[in-house]
C-alpha positions as CSV (number, residue, x, y, z in Angstrom):
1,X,-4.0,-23.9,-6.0
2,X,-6.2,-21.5,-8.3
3,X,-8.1,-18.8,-6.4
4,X,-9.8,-16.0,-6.7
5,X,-8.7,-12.5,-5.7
6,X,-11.6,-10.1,-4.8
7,X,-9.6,-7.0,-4.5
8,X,-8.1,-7.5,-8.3
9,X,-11.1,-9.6,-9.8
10,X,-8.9,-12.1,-11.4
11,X,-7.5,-15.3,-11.0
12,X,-4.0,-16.7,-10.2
13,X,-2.4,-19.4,-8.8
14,X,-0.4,-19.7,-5.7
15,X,3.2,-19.5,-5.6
16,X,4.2,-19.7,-2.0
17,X,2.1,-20.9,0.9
18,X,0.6,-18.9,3.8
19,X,3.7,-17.0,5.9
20,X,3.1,-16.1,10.0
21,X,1.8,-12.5,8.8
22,X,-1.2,-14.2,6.5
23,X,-0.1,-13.3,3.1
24,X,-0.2,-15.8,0.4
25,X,2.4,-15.0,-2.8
26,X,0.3,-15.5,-5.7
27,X,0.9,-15.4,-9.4
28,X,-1.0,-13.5,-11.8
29,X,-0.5,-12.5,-15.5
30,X,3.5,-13.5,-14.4
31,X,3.8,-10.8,-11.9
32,X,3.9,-12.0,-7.8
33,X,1.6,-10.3,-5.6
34,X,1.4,-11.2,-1.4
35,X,-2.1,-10.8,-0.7
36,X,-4.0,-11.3,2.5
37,X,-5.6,-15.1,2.6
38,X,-8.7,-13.1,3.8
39,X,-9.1,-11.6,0.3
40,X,-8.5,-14.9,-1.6
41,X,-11.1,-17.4,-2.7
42,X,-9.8,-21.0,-3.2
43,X,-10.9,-22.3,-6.9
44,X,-9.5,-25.3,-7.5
45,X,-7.4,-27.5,-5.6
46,X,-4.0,-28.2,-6.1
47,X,-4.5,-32.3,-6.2
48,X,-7.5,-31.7,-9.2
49,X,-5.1,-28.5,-10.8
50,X,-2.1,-30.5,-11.1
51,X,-1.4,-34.7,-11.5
52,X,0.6,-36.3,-9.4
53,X,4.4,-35.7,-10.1
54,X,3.8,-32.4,-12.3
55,X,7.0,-30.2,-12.8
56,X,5.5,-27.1,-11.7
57,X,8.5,-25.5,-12.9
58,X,6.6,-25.3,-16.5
59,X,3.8,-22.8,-14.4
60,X,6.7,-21.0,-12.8
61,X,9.5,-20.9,-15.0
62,X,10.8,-20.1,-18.5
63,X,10.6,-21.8,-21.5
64,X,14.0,-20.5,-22.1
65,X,15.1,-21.5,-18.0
66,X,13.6,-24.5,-18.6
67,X,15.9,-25.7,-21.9
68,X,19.1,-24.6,-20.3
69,X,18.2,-26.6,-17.3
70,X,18.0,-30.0,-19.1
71,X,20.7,-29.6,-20.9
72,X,22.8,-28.6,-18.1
73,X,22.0,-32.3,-16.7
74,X,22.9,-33.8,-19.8
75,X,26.4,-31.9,-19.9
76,X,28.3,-29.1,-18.9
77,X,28.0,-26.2,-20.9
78,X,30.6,-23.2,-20.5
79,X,29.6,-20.0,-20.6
80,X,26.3,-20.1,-20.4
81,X,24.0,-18.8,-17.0
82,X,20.5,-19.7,-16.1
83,X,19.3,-16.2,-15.0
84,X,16.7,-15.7,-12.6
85,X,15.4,-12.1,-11.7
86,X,15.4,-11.7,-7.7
87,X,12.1,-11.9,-6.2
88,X,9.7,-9.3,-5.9
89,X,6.8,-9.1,-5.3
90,X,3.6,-6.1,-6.0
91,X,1.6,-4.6,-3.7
């Protein structure tokens, strides 16, 4: 989904759904950011954002991630790491 945060007066789009404590994790400008649901504005829908079937791991992802990943189902490549930074998120 695409929504509207009225603290930061931006966009993003949401990363990981509601938890029990009401924060939503939400992507802008490639930084993470749990933010209340009360301060978020939905924009656009997932279903309209997104067609059916969409890899979202082009929003989410690497370019660089991405390559390594298809070729490592093509073959096995030695030495080489798919390396992806622990989460964190800012407040």
């Amino acid at each position: 989904d695409c929504v509207f945060i009225s603290t930061m007066q931006r966009f993003g789009i949401v990363y990981e759904p509601e938890n029990s404590r009401g924060e939503v994790v939400v992507m802008v400008m490639k930084k993470k950011y749990k933010i209340n649901h009360k301060r978020l504005t939905l924009q656009v829908d997932a279903q309209e954002l997104y067609p059916e079937n969409y890899d979202l791991d082009i929003v989410f992802e690497s370019k660089k991630n991405r390559k390594k990943r298809k070729q490592f189902s093509k073959h096995h490549m030695e030495g080489v790491i798919i390396e992806t930074p622990a989460e964190s998120y800012d407040d």
